[in-house]
PQR file with spaces between the fields and no chain letter, atoms N, CA, C, O and H, PARSE charges and radii, in Angstrom:
ATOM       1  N    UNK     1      -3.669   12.596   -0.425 -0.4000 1.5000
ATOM       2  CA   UNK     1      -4.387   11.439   -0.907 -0.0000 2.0000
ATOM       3  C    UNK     1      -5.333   10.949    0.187  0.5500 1.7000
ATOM       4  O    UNK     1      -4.950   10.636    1.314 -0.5500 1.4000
ATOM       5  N    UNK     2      -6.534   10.911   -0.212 -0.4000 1.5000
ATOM       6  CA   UNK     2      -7.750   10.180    1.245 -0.0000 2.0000
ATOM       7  C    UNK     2      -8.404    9.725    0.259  0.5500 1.7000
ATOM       8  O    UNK     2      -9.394   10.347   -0.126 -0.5500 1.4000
ATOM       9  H    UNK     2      -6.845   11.166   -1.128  0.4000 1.0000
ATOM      10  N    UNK     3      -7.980    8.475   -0.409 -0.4000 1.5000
ATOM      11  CA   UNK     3      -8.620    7.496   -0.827 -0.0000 2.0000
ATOM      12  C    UNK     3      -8.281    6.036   -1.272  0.5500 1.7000
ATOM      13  O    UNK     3      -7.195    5.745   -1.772 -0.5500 1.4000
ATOM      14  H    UNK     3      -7.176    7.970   -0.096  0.4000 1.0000
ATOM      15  N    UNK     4      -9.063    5.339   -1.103 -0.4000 1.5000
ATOM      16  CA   UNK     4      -8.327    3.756   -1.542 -0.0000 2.0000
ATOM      17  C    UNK     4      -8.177    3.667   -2.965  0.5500 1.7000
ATOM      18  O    UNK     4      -8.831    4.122   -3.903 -0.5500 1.4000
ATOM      19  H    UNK     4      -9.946    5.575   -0.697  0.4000 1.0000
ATOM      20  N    UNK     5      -6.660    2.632   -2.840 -0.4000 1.5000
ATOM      21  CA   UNK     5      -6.472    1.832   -4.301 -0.0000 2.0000
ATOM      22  C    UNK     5      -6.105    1.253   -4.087  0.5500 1.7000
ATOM      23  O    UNK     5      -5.492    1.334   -3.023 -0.5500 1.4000
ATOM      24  H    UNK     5      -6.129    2.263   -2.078  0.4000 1.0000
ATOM      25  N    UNK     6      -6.065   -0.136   -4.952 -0.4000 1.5000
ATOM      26  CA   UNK     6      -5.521   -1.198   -5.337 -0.0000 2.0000
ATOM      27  C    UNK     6      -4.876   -1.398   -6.191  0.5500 1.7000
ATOM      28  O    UNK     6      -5.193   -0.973   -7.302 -0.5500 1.4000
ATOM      29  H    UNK     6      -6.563   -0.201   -5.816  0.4000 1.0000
ATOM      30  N    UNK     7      -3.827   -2.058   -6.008 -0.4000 1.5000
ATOM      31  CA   UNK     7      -2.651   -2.649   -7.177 -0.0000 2.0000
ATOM      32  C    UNK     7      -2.292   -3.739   -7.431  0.5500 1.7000
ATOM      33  O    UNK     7      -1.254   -4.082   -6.865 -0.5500 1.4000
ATOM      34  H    UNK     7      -3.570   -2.403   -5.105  0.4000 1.0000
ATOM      35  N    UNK     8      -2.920   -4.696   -8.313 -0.4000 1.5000
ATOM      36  CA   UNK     8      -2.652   -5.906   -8.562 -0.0000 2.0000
ATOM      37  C    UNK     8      -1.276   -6.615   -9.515  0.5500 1.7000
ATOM      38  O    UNK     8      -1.027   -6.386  -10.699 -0.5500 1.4000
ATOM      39  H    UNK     8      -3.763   -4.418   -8.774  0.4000 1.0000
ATOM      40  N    UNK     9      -0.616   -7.410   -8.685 -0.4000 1.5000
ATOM      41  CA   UNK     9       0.479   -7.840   -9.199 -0.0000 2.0000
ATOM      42  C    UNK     9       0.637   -8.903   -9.686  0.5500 1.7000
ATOM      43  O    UNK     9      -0.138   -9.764   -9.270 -0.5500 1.4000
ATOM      44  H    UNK     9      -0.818   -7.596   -7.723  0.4000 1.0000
ATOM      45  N    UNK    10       2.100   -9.525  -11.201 -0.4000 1.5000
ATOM      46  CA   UNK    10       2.044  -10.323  -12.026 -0.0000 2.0000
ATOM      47  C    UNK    10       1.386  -11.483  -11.107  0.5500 1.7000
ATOM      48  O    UNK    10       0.344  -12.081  -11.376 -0.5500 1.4000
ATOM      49  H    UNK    10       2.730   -8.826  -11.539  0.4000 1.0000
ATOM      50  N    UNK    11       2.083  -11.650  -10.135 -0.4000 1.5000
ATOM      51  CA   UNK    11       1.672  -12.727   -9.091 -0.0000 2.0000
ATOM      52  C    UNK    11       0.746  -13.123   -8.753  0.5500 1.7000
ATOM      53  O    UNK    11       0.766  -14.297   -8.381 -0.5500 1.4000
ATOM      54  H    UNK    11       2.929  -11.163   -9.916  0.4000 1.0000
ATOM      55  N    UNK    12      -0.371  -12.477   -8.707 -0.4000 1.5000
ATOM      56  CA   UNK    12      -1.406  -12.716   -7.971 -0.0000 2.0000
ATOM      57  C    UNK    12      -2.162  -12.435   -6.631  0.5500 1.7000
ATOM      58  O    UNK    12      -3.187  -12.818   -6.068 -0.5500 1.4000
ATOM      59  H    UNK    12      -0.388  -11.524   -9.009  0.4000 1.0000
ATOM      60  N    UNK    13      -0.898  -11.374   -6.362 -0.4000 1.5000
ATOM      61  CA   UNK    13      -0.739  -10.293   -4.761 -0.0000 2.0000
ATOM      62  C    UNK    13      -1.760   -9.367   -5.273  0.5500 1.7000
ATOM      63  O    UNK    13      -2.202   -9.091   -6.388 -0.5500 1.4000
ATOM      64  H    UNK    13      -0.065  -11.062   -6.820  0.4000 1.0000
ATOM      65  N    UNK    14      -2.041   -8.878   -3.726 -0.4000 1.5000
ATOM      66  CA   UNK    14      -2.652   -7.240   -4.144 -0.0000 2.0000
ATOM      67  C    UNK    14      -2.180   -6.368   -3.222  0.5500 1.7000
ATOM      68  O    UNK    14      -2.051   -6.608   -2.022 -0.5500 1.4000
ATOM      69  H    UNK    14      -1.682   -9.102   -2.820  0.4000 1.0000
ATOM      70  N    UNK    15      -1.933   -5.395   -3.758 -0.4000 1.5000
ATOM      71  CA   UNK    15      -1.301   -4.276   -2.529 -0.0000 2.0000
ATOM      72  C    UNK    15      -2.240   -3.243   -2.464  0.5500 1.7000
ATOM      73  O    UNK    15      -2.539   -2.752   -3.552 -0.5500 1.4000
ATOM      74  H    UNK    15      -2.038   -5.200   -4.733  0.4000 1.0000
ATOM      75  N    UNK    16      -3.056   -2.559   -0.971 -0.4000 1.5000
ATOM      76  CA   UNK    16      -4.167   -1.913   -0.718 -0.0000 2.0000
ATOM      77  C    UNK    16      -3.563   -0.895   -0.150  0.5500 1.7000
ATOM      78  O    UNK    16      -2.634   -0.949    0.656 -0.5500 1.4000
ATOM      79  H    UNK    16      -2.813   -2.958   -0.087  0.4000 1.0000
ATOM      80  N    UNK    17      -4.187    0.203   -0.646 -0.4000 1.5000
ATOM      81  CA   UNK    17      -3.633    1.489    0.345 -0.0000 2.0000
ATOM      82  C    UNK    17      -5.190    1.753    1.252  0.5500 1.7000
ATOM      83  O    UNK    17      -5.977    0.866    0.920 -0.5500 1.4000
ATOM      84  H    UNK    17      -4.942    0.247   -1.300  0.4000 1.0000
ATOM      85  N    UNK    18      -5.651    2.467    2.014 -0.4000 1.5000
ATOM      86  CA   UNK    18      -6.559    2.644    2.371 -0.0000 2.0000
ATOM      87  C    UNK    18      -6.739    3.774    3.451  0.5500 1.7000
ATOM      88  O    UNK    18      -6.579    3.212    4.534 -0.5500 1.4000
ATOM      89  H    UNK    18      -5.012    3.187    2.285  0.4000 1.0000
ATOM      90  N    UNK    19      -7.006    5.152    3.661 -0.4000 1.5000
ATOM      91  CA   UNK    19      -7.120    6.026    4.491 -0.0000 2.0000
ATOM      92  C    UNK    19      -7.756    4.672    6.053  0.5500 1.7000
ATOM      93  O    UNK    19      -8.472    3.671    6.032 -0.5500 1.4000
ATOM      94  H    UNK    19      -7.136    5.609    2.781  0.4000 1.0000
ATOM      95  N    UNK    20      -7.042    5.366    7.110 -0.4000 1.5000
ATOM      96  CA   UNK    20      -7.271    4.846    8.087 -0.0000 2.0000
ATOM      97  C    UNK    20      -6.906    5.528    8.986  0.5500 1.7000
ATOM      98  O    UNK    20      -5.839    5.416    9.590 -0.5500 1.4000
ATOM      99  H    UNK    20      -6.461    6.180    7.128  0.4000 1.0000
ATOM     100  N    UNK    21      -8.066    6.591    9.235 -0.4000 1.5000
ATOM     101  CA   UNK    21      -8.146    7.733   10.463 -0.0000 2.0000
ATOM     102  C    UNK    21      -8.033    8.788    9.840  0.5500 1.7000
ATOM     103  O    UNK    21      -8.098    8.782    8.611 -0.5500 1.4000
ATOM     104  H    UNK    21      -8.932    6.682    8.744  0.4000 1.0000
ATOM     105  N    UNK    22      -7.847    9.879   10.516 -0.4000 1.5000
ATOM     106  CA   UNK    22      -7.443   11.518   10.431 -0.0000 2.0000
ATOM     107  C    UNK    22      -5.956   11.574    9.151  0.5500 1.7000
ATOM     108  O    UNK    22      -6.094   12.068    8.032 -0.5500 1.4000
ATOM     109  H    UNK    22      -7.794    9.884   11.515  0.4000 1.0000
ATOM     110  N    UNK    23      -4.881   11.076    9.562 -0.4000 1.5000
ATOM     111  CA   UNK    23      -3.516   11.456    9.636 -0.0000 2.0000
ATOM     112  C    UNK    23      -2.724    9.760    9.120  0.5500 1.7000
ATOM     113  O    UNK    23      -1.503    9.628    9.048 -0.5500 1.4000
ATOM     114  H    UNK    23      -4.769   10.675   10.471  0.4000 1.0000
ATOM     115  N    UNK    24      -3.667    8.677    8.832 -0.4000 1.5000
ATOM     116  CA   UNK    24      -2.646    7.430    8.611 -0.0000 2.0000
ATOM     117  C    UNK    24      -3.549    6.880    7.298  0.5500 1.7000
ATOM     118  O    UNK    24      -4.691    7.099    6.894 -0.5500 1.4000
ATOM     119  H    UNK    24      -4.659    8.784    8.890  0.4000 1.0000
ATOM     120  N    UNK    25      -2.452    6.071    6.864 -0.4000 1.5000
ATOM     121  CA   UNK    25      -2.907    4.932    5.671 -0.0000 2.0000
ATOM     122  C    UNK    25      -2.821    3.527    6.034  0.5500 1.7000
ATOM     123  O    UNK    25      -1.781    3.254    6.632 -0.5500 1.4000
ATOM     124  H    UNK    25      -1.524    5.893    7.192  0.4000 1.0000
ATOM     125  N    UNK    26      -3.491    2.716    5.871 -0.4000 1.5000
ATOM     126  CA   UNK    26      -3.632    1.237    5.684 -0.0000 2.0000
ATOM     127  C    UNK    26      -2.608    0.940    4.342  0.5500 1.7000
ATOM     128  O    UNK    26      -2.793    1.523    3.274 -0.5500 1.4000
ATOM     129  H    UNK    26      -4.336    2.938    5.385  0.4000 1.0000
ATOM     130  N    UNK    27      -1.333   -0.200    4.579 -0.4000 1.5000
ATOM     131  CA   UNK    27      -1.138   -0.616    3.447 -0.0000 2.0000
ATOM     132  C    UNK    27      -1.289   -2.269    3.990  0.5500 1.7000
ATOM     133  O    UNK    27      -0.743   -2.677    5.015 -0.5500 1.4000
ATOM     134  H    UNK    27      -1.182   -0.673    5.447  0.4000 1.0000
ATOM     135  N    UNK    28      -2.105   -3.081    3.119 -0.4000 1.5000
ATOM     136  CA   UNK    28      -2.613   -4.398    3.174 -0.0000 2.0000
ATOM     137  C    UNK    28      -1.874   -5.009    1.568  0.5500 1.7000
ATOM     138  O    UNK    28      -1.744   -4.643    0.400 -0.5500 1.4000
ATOM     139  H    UNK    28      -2.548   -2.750    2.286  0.4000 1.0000
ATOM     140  N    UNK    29      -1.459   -6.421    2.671 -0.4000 1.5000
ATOM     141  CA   UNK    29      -0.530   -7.226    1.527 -0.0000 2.0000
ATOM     142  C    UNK    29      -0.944   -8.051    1.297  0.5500 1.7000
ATOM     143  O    UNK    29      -0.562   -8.852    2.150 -0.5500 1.4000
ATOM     144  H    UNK    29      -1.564   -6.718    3.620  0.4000 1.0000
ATOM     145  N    UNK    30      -1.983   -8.832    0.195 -0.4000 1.5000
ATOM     146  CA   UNK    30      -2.842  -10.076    0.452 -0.0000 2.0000
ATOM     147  C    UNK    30      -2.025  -10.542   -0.418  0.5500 1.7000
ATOM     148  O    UNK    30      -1.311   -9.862   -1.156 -0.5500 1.4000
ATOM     149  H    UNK    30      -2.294   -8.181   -0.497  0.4000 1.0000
ATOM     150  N    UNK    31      -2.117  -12.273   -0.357 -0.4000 1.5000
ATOM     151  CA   UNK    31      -1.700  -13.297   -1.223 -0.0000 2.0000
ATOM     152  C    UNK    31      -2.880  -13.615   -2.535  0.5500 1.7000
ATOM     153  O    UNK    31      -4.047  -13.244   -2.412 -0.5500 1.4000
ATOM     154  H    UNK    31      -2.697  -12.825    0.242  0.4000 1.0000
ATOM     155  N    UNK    32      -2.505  -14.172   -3.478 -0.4000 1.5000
ATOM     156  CA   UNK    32      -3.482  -14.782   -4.314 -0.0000 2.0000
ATOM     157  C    UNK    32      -4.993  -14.984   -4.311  0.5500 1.7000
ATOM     158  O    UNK    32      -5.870  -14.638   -5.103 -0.5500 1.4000
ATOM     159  H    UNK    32      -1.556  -14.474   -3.577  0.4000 1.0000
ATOM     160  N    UNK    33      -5.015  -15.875   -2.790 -0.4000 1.5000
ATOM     161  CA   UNK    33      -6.161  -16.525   -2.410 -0.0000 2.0000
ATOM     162  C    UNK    33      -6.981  -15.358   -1.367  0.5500 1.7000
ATOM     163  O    UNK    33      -8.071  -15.613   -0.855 -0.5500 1.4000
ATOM     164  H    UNK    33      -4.302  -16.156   -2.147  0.4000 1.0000
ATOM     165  N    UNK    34      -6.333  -14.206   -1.186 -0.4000 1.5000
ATOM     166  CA   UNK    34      -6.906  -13.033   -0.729 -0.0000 2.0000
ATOM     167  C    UNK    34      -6.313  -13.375    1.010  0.5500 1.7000
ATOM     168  O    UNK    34      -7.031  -12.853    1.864 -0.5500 1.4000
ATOM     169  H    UNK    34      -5.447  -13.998   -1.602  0.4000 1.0000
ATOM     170  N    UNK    35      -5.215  -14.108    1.498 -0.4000 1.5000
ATOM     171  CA   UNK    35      -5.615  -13.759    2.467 -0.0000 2.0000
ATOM     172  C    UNK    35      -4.442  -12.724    3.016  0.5500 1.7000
ATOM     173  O    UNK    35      -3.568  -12.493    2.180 -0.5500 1.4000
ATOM     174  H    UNK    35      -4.632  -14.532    0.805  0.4000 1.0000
ATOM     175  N    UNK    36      -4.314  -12.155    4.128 -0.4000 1.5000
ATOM     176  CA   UNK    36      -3.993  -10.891    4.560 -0.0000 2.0000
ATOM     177  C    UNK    36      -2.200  -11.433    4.999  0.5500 1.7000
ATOM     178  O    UNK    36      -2.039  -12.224    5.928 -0.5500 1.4000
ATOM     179  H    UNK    36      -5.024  -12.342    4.807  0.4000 1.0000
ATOM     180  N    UNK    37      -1.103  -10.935    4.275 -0.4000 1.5000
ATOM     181  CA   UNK    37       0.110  -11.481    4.626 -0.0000 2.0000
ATOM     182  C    UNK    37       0.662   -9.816    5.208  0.5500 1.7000
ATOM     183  O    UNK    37       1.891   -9.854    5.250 -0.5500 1.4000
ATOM     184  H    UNK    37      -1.234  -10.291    3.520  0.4000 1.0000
ATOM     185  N    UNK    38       0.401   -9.121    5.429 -0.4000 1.5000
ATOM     186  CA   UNK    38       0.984   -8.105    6.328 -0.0000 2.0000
ATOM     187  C    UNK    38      -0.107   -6.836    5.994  0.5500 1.7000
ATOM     188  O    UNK    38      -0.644   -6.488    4.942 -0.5500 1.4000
ATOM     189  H    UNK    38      -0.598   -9.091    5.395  0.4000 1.0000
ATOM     190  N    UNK    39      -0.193   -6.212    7.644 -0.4000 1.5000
ATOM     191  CA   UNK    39      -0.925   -4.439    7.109 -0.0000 2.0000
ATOM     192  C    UNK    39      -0.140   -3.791    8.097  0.5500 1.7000
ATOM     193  O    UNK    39      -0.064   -3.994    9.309 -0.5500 1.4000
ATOM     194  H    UNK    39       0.243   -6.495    8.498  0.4000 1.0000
ATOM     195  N    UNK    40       0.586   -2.752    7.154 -0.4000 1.5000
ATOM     196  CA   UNK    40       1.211   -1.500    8.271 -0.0000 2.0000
ATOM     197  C    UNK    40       0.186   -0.371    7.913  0.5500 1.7000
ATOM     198  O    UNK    40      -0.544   -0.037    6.980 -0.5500 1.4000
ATOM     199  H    UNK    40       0.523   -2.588    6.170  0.4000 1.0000
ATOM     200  N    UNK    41       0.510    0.000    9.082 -0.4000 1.5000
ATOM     201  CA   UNK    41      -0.025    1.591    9.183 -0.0000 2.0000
ATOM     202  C    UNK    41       0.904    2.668    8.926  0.5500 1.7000
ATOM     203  O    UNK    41       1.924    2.607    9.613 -0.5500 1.4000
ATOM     204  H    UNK    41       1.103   -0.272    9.840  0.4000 1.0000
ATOM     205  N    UNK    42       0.836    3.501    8.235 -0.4000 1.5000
ATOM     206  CA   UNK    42       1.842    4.831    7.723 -0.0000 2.0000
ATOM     207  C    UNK    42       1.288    5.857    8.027  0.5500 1.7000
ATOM     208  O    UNK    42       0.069    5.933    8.178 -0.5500 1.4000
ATOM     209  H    UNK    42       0.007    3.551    7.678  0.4000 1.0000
ATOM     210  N    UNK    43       2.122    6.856    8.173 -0.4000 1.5000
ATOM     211  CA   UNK    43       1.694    8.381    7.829 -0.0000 2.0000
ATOM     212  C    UNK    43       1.990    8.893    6.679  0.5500 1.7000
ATOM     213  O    UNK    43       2.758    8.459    5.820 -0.5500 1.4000
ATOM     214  H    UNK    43       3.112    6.795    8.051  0.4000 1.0000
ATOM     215  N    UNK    44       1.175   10.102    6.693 -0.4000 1.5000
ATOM     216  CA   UNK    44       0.770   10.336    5.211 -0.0000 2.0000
ATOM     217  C    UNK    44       2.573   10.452    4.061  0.5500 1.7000
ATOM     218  O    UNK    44       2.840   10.022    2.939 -0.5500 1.4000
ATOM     219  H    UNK    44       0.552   10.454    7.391  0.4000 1.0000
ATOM     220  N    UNK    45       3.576   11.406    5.315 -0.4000 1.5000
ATOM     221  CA   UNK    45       4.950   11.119    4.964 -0.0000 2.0000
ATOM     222  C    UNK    45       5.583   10.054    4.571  0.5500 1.7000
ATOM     223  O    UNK    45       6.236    9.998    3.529 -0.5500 1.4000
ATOM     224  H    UNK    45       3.360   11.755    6.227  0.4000 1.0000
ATOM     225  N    UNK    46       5.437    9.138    5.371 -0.4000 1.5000
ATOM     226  CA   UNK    46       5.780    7.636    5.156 -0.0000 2.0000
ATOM     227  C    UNK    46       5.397    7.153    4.125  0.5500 1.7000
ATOM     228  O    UNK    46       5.963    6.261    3.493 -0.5500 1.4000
ATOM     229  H    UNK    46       4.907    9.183    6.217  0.4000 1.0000
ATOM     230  N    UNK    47       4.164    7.822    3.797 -0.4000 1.5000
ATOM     231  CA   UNK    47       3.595    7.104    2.240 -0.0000 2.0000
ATOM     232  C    UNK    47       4.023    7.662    0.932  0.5500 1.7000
ATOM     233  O    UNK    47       4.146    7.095   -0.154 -0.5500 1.4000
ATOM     234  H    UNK    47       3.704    8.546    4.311  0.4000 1.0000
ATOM     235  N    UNK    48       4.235    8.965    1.292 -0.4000 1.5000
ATOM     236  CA   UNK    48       5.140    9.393   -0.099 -0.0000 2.0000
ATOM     237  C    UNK    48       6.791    9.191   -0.383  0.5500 1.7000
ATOM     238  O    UNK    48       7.440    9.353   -1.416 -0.5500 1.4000
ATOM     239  H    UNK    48       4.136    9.426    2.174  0.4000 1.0000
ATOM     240  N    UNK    49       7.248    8.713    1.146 -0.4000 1.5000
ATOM     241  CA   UNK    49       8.362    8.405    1.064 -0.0000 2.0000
ATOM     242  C    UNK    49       8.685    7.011    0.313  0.5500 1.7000
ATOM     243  O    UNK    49       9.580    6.790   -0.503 -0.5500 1.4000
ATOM     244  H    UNK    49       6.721    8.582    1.986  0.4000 1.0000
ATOM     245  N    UNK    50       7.632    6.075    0.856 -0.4000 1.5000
ATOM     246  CA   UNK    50       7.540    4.752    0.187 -0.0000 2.0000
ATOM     247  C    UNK    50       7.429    4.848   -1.335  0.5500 1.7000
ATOM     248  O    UNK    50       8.139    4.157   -2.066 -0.5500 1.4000
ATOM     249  H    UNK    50       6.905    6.255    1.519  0.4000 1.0000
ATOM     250  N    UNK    51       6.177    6.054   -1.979 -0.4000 1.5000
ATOM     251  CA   UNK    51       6.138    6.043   -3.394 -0.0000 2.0000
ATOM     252  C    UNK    51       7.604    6.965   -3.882  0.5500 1.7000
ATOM     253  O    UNK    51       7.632    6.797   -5.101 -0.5500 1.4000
ATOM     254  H    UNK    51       5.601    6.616   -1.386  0.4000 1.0000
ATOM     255  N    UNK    52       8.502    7.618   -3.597 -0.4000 1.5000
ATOM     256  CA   UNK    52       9.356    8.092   -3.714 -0.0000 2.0000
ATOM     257  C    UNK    52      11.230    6.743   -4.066  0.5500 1.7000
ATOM     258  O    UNK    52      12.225    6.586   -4.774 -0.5500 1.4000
ATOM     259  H    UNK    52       8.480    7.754   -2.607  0.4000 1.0000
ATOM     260  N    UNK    53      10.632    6.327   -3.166 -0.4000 1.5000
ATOM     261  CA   UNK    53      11.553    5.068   -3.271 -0.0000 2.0000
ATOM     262  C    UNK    53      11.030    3.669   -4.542  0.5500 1.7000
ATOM     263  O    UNK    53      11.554    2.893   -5.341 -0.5500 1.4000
ATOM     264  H    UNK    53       9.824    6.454   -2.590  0.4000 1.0000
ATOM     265  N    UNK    54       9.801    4.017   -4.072 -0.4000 1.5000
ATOM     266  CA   UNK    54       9.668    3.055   -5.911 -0.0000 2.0000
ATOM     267  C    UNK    54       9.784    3.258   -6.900  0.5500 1.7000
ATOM     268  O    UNK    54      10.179    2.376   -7.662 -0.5500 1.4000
ATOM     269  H    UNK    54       9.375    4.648   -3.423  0.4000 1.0000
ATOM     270  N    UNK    55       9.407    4.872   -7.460 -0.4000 1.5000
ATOM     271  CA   UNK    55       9.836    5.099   -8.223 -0.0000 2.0000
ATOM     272  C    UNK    55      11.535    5.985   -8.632  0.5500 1.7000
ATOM     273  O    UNK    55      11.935    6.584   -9.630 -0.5500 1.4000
ATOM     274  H    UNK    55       9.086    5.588   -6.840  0.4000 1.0000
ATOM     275  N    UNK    56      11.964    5.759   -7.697 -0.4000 1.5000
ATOM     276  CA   UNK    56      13.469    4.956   -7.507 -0.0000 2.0000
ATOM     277  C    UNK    56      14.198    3.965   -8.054  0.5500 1.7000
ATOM     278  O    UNK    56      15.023    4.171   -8.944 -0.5500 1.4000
ATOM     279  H    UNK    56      11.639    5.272   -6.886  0.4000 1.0000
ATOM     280  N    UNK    57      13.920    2.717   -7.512 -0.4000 1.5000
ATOM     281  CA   UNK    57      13.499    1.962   -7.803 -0.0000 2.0000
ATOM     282  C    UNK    57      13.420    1.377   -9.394  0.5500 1.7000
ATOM     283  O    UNK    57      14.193    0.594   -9.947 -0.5500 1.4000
ATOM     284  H    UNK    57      13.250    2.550   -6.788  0.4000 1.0000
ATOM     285  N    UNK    58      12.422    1.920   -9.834 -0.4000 1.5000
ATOM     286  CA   UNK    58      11.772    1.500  -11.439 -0.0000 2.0000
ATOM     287  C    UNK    58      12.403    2.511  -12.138  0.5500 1.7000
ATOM     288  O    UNK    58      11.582    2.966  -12.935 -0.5500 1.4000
ATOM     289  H    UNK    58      11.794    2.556   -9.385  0.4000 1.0000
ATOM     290  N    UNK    59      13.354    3.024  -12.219 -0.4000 1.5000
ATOM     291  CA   UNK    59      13.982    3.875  -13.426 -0.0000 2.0000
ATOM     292  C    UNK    59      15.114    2.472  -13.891  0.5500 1.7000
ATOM     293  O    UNK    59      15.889    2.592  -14.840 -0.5500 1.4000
ATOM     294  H    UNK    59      14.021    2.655  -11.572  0.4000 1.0000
């Protein structure tokens, strides 16, 4: 995956993925009013591990 998305939640959050470098992802946690409540940096592993556990998760 080397590209951004966004996922907007019931809430009013948005969760950003975003290529950031060679080998990492941006995940950005904004509130409602857009402003920035956490960004980790992952590797590309880390990121399928994360989507692996959500849809976990949601069964």
């Amino acid at each position: 995956m080397r590209r951004h998305f966004t996922i907007h939640t019931a809430d009013g959050h948005t969760i950003s993925v975003s290529p950031a470098g060679l080998y990492k992802y941006d995940l950005h946690v904004r509130d409602e009013a857009g402003r920035t409540l956490a960004t980790v940096t992952m590797t590309p592993a880390e990121l399928t591990a994360l989507h692996a556990e959500i849809e976990e998760v949601s069964k």
